[in-house]
C-alpha positions in Angstrom: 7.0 -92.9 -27.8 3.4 -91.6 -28.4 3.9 -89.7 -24.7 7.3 -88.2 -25.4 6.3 -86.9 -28.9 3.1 -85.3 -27.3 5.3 -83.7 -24.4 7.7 -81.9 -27.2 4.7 -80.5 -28.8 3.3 -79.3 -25.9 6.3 -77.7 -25.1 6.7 -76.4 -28.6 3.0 -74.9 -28.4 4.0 -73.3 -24.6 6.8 -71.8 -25.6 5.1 -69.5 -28.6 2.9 -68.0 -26.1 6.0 -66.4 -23.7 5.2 -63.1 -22.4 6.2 -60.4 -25.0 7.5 -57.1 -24.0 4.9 -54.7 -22.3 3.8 -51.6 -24.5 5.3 -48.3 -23.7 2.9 -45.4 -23.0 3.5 -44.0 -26.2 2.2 -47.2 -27.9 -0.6 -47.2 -25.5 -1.8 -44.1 -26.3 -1.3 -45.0 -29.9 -3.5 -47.4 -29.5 -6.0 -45.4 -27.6 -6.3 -42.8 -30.3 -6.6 -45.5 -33.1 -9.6 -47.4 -31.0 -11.1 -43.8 -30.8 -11.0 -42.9 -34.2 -12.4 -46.4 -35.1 -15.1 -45.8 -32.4 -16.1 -42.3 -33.9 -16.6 -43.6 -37.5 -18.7 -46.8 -36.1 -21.0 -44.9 -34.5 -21.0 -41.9 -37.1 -21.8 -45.0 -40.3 -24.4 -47.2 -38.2 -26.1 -44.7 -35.7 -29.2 -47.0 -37.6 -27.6 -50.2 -36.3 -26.8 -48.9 -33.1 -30.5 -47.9 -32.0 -31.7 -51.1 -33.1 -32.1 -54.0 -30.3 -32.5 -57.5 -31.2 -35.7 -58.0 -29.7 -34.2 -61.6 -28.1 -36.6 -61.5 -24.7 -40.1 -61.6 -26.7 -41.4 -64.9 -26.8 -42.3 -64.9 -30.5 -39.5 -62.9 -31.6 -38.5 -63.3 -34.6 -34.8 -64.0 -36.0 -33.0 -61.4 -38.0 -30.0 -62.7 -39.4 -29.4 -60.0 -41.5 -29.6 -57.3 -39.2 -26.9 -60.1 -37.4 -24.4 -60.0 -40.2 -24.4 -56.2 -40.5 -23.7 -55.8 -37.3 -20.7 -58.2 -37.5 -19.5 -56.6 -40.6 -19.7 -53.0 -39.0 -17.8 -54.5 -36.1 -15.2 -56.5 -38.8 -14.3 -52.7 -40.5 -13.9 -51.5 -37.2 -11.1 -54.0 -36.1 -9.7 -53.7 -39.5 -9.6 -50.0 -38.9 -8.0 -50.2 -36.0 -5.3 -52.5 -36.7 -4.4 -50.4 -40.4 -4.0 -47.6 -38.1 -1.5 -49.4 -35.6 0.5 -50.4 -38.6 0.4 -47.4 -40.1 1.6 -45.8 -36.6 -1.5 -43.3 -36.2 -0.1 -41.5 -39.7 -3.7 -40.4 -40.4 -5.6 -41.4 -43.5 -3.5 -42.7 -47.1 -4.5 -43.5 -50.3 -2.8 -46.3 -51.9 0.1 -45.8 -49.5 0.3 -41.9 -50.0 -1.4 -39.7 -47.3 -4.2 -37.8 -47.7 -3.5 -33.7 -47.7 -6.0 -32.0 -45.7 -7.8 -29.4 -47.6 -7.3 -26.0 -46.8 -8.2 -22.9 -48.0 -5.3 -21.1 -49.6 -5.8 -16.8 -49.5 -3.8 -14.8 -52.4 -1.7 -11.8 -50.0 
């Protein structure tokens, strides 16, 4: 009983991970301009993060765990970035639902 009942939920776990449709180049690229964008503001908030090393080879060296968590938070908004932006379907940056007008400078004729 035990065997058959472990079969049927092994079967039930194999068949949520069938193969789902492949993307289409449009989602691709979607995707490719999200990771970008996500990429650009990483590196533009924690250029201080980024030039720092961990130091892991020296024999004494000493464990930064805080440096550790900042790192993996940066990383955190970064895949949160880049999944908002695949929801939202690349539509740019929004306030509470309501996208954000460029400024631009508006000249009297």
């Amino acid at each position: 009983m035990k065997q058959i009942f472990l079969a049927a939920l092994v079967c039930g776990i194999l068949a949520g991970c069938a193969a789902s449709a492949p993307e289409t180049t449009a989602q691709q690229a979607d995707d490719a301009t999200c990771t970008a964008q996500a990429d650009a503001a990483y590196n533009a908030q924690n250029t201080n993060l980024l030039g720092r090393t961990s130091q892991n080879g020296l024999l004494y060296a000493p464990t930064n765990h805080v440096f550790d968590a900042q790192r993996m938070g940066s990383m955190s908004a970064r895949d949160n970035q880049i999944q908002q932006c695949e929801q939202d379907g690349n539509a740019g940056p929004s306030v509470n639902g309501v996208p954000v007008v460029a400024p631009h400078i508006v000249q009297s004729p």
